[in-house]
C-alpha positions, -999 to +999 in steps of 0.1 A: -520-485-178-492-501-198-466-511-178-427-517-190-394-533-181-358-513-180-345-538-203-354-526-238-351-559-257-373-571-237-397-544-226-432-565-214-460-541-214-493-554-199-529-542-209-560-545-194-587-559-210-626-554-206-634-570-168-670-583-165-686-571-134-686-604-124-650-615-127-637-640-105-618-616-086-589-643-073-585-646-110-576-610-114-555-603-085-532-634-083-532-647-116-533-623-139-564-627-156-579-599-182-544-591-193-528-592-223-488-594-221-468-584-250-427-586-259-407-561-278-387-587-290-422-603-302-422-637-282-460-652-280-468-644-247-502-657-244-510-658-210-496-651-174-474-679-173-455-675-206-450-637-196-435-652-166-411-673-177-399-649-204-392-625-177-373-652-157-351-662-190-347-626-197-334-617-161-364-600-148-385-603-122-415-628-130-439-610-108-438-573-121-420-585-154-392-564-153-414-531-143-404-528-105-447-519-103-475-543-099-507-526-109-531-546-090-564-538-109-567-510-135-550-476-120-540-493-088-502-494-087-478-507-061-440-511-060-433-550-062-424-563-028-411-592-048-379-578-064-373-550-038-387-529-068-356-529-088-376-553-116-346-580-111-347-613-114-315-620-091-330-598-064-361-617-064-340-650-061-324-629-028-359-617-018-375-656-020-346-668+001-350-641+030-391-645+029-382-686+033-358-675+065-388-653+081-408-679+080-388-703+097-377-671+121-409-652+128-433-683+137-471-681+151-458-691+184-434-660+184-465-635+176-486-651+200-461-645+226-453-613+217-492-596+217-501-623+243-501-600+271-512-569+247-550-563+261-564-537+241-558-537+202-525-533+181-515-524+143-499-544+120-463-522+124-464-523+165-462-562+162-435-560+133-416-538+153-416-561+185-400-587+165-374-569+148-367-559+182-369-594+198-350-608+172-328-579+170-330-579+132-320-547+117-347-527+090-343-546+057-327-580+073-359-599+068-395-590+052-402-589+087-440-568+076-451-592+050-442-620+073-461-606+108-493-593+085-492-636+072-489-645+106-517-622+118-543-631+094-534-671+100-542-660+135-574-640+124-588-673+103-584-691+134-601-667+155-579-659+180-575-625+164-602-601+155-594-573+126-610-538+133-601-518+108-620-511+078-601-510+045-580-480+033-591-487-001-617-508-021-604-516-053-636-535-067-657-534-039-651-558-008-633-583-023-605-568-031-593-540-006-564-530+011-554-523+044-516-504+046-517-505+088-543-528+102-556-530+137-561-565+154-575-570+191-568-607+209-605-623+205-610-631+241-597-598+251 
């Protein structure tokens, strides 16, 4: 799936190329391996990096490249949590800003308190929830989600959490999956 930019000067369409079945699959998902990346305006792209910064100089966003859609691995497509989906460059500036305030807002030690007392297990949005609420931070303040399901899985590497639910999705087997609502119980409960 091609995928292109609102600006049409600069329209960046990205194609897959052939992935071995044993791709290095940190390679594909984060940065942006089997691709090719391609300008209208017929700047060399030749690799991730330079279809980054032509989207930054162009006023894009450098994660979805002006597209407001990440596609994640070949027919997977999400909206980019990045720009707020508008494909931006200025909103992703805003958007870098407010995930650098959640994290000096929403800390471990907030979490912990909050699902401390919590015996029996809790999704992802309960917890997210309880700290907009604590907080008192309206919907949209703060990427209070991203920042809760970080904190979570920081928690889960140190195993004071345990995950129980099994991916929504597998998008090339278990290494890369994705979980939309995820259940955690306390590891000592």
């Amino acid at each position: 799936m091609a995928t292109q930019t609102t600006h049409t000067a600069h329209t960046i369409t990205v194609q897959w190329d052939v992935i071995p079945d044993d791709a290095d699959d940190v390679a594909l998902v984060r940065d942006g391996a089997f691709r090719t990346y391609r300008c209208r305006c017929a700047t060399p792209l030749p690799g991730r990096v330079s279809a980054e910064l032509h989207a930054m100089e162009t006023g894009q966003c450098s994660v979805c490249l002006g597209s407001a859609d990440q596609e994640i691995v070949p027919g997977f497509v999400q909206r980019c949590s990045a720009c707020a989906a508008t494909g931006r460059r200025d909103v992703q500036l805003v958007w870098e800003v407010a995930h650098g305030e959640a994290r000096e807002v929403i800390t471990t030690e907030l979490v912990r308190g909050l699902i401390g007392d919590h015996a029996g297990p809790f999704r992802l949005s309960e917890v997210a929830d309880a700290v907009r609420e604590a907080l008192a931070l309206p919907r949209g303040r703060l990427p209070v989600g991203p920042r809760v399901r970080d904190v979570l899985r920081e928690m889960e590497a140190a195993g004071e959490l345990v995950m129980l639910s099994a991916p929504d999705e597998m998008l090339r087997g278990p290494s890369v999956v994705v979980y939309r609502d995820p259940l955690w119980q306390r590891a000592s409960a």
